[in-house]
Rosetta silent file (secondary structure, phi, psi, omega in degrees, C-alpha in Angstrom):
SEQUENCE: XXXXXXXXXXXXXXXXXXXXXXXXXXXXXXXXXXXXXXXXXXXXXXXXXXXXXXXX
SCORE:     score description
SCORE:     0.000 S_00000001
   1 L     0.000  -41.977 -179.878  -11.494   25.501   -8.001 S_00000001
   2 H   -65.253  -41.361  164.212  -12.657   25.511  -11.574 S_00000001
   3 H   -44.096  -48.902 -177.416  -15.726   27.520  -10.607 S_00000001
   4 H   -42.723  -39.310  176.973  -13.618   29.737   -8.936 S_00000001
   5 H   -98.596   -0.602  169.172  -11.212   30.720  -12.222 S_00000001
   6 H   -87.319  -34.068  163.370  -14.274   30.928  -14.277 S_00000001
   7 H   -56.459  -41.765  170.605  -15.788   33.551  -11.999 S_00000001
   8 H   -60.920  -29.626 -166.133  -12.484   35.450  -11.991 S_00000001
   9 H   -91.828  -44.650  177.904  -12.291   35.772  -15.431 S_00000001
  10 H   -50.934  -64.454  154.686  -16.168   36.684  -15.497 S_00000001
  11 H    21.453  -94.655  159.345  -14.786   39.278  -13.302 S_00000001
  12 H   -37.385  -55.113 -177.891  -12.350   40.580  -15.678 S_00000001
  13 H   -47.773  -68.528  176.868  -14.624   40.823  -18.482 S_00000001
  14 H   -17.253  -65.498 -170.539  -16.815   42.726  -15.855 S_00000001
  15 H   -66.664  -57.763  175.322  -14.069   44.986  -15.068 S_00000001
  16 H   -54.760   -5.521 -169.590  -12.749   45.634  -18.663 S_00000001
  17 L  -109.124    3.609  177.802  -16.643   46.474  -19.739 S_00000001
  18 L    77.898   12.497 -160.119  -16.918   49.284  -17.150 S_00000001
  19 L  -112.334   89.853 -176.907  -19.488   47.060  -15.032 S_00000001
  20 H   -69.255  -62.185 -133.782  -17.655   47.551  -11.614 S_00000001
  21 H   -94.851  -22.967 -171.458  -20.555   46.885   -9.069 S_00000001
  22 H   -76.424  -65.578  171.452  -21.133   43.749  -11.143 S_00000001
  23 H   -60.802   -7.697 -175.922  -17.723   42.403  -10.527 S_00000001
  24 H   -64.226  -41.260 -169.533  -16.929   43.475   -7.001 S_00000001
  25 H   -53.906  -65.710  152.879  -19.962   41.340   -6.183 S_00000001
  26 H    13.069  -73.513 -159.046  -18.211   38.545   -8.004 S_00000001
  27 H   -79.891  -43.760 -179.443  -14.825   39.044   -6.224 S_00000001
  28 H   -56.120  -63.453 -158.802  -16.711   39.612   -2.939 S_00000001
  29 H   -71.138  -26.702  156.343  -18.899   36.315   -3.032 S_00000001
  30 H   -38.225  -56.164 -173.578  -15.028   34.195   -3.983 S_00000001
  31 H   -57.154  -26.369 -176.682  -13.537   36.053   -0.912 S_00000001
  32 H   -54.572  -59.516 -163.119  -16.593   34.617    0.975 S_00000001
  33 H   -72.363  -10.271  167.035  -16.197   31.377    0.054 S_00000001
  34 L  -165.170   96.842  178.144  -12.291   31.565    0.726 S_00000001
  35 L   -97.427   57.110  -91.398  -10.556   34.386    2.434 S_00000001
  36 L   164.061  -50.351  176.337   -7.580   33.143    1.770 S_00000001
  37 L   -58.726   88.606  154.344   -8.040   34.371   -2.073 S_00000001
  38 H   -48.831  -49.750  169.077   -5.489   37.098   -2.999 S_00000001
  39 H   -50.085  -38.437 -152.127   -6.666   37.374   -6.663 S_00000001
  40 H   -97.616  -22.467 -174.956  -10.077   38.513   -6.115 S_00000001
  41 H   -52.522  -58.788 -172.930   -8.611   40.300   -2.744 S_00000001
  42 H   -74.130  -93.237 -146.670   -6.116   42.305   -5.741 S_00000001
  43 H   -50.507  -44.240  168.420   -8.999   42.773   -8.333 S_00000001
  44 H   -43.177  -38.113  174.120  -11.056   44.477   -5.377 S_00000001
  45 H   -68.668  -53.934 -178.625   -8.293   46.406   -5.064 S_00000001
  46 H   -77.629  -17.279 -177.553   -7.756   47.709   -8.345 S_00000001
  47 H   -60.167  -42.029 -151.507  -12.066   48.299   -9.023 S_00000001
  48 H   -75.566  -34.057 -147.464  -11.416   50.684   -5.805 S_00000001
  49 H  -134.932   -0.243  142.670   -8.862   52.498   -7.657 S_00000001
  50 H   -53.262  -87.008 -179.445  -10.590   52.585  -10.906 S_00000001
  51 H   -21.261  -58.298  171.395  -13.432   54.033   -9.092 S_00000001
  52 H   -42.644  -47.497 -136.316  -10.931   56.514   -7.352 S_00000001
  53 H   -86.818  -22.249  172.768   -9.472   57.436  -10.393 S_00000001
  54 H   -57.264  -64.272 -156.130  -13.519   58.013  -12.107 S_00000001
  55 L   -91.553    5.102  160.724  -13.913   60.783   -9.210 S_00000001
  56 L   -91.407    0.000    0.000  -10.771   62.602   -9.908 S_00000001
């Protein structure tokens, strides 16, 4: 569990730094390990709509 909110936060950092592809992988390998996990399910969500929002 502790790993788990320190990778989320690594995440964040990720995300606020422009490094998208770094966190999805991140968010992805949490969901692996429990897919069950809304947070990284909702951070997946919003890189995707970063990303959208890059290509408009």
């Amino acid at each position: 569990m502790l790993q788990a909110g320190l990778d989320r936060s690594i995440g964040i950092t990720l995300i606020e730094t422009g490094q998208l592809d770094e966190a999805e992988a991140i968010y992805r390998q949490l969901l692996a390990e429990n897919e069950n996990d809304e947070k990284s399910r909702n951070e997946l969500a919003y890189i995707q709509k970063l990303r959208n929002e890059r290509n408009n």
